[in-house]
C-alpha positions, 0 to 999 in steps of 0.5 A: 434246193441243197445247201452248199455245207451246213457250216454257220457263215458269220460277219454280214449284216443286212439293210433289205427292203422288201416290195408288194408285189405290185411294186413289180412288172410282169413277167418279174411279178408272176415269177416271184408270186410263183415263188412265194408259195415254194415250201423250201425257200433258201435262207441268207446263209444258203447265198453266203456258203454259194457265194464262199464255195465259188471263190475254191475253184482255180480260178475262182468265180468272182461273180456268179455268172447268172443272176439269183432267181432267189428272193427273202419273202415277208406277208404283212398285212395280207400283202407279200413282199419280196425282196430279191437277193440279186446276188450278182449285182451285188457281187459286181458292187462288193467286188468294187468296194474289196480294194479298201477292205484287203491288202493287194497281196491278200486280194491277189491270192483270193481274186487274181487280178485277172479274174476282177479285171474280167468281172469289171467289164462284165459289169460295165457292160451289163450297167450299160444295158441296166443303168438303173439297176440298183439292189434290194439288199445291202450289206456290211461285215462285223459291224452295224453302220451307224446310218443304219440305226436311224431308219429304225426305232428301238420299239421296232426292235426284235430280239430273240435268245435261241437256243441249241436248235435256232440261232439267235435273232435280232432285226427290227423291221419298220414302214417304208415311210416312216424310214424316209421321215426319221433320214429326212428329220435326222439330216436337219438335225445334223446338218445343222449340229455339225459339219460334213461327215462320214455320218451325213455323207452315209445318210444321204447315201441311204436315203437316196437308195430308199427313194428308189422302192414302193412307198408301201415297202417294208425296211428290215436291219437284220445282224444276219450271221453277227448273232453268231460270234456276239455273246447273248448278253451282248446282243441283249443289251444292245439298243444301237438305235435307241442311242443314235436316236437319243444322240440326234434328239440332243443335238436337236435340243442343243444338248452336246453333252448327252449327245456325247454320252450316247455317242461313246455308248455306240463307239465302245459298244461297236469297238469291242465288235472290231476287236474281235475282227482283228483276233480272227 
């Protein structure tokens, strides 16, 4: 399949969930079993330049018109995995959430009102037929969700430098039911240690969004195109799930204090990421 441009695309960050095959209905299964053995499977920054290229037309396509036949695909343990890209429900989701991220006059020029007022009732006609629809993929621009951090743990992390070829890297990937015990285990802790919050609010939203898949599938946090505007030394040197994981334990113990130092390690850490943001 041809890429849209060999142009690297930054800023998205990823939460997938990849499912055993068994995890889904024929025909779905034997389709993404058929696809598993494909040599030339596109990778996330093929979605992202198709999904850039769409908005050049006039008028711009908000949403691709037909849903992504695409999936990312793990073997663990002899078990394949998939996760499918769902790009168009993924794109009716983000096109709702575009109101808080831009300026009307900026989302104007990029998506004239018509143009998202016609992509919504696609939507709400298409979520009457698929009401329980939900995506395999979540994402998030220039930085990490701190909910995020919970699911995982810092030994679960992978880091890898790159180099002039390969980009670098950096994921971690973890059990199913271990990312359901540690969001169980986190909202305890901090529905005890502090009032209501974006935290909490971002935590239970993720959890409920976990319930929805195999108990036997895999969770990956990937930083996806973010590796590609952090200096390697940045990336090195960060642990974000061992400090949220720290912060949660001290509150547990009733330590404010080591709660607040892991705290500002994330908020400098993840100020520095915004920085960059505003001077681009």
């Amino acid at each position: 399949m041809p890429k849209v441009s060999s142009v690297v695309v930054p800023y998205a960050v990823y939460l997938r969930v990849y499912e055993p095959l068994g995890a889904f209905p024929e025909p779905e299964r034997g389709h993404w079993a058929r696809y598993a053995r494909r040599p030339d499977r596109p990778s996330y920054q093929d979605e992202l330049r198709r999904s850039l290229a769409d908005l050049l037309p006039t008028p711009p396509v908000a949403v691709p018109v037909h849903e992504s036949s695409d999936a990312f695909v793990l073997e663990v343990d002899g078990v394949v995995c998939v996760c499918p890209w769902r790009t168009r429900l993924r794109g009716w989701q983000a096109l709702g959430e575009l109101a808080e991220e831009l300026p009307p006059p900026v989302l104007d020029a990029v998506l004239p009102p018509l143009v998202r007022d016609q992509a919504a009732q696609d939507y709400e006609r298409w979520l009457a037929r698929n009401p329980d629809a939900r995506p395999w993929i979540r994402t998030a621009t220039w930085q990490v969700p701190l909910n995020w951090f919970v699911l995982v743990s810092d030994e679960e992390r992978r880091y890898e430098k790159g180099t002039a070829e390969v980009p670098p890297l950096l994921r971690y990937r973890t059990p199913m039911v271990q990312a359901r015990r540690r969001v169980a285990r986190a909202l305890r802790t901090l529905k005890d240690a502090v009032e209501d919050g974006p935290l909490i609010d971002g935590l239970v939203d993720v959890g409920r969004w976990l319930e929805e898949f195999h108990p036997r599938s895999l969770v990956e946090l990937d930083y996806g195109g973010l590796v590609h505007v952090l200096p390697a030394g940045e990336l090195e040197g960060d642990h974000s799930a061992a400090d949220v994981a720290a912060g949660i334990e001290a509150l547990r113990r009733g330590d404010g204090a080591a709660a607040g130092e892991a705290y500002g390690r994330l908020v400098e850490r993840w100020r520095a990421v915004r920085d960059r943001r505003s001077a681009n």
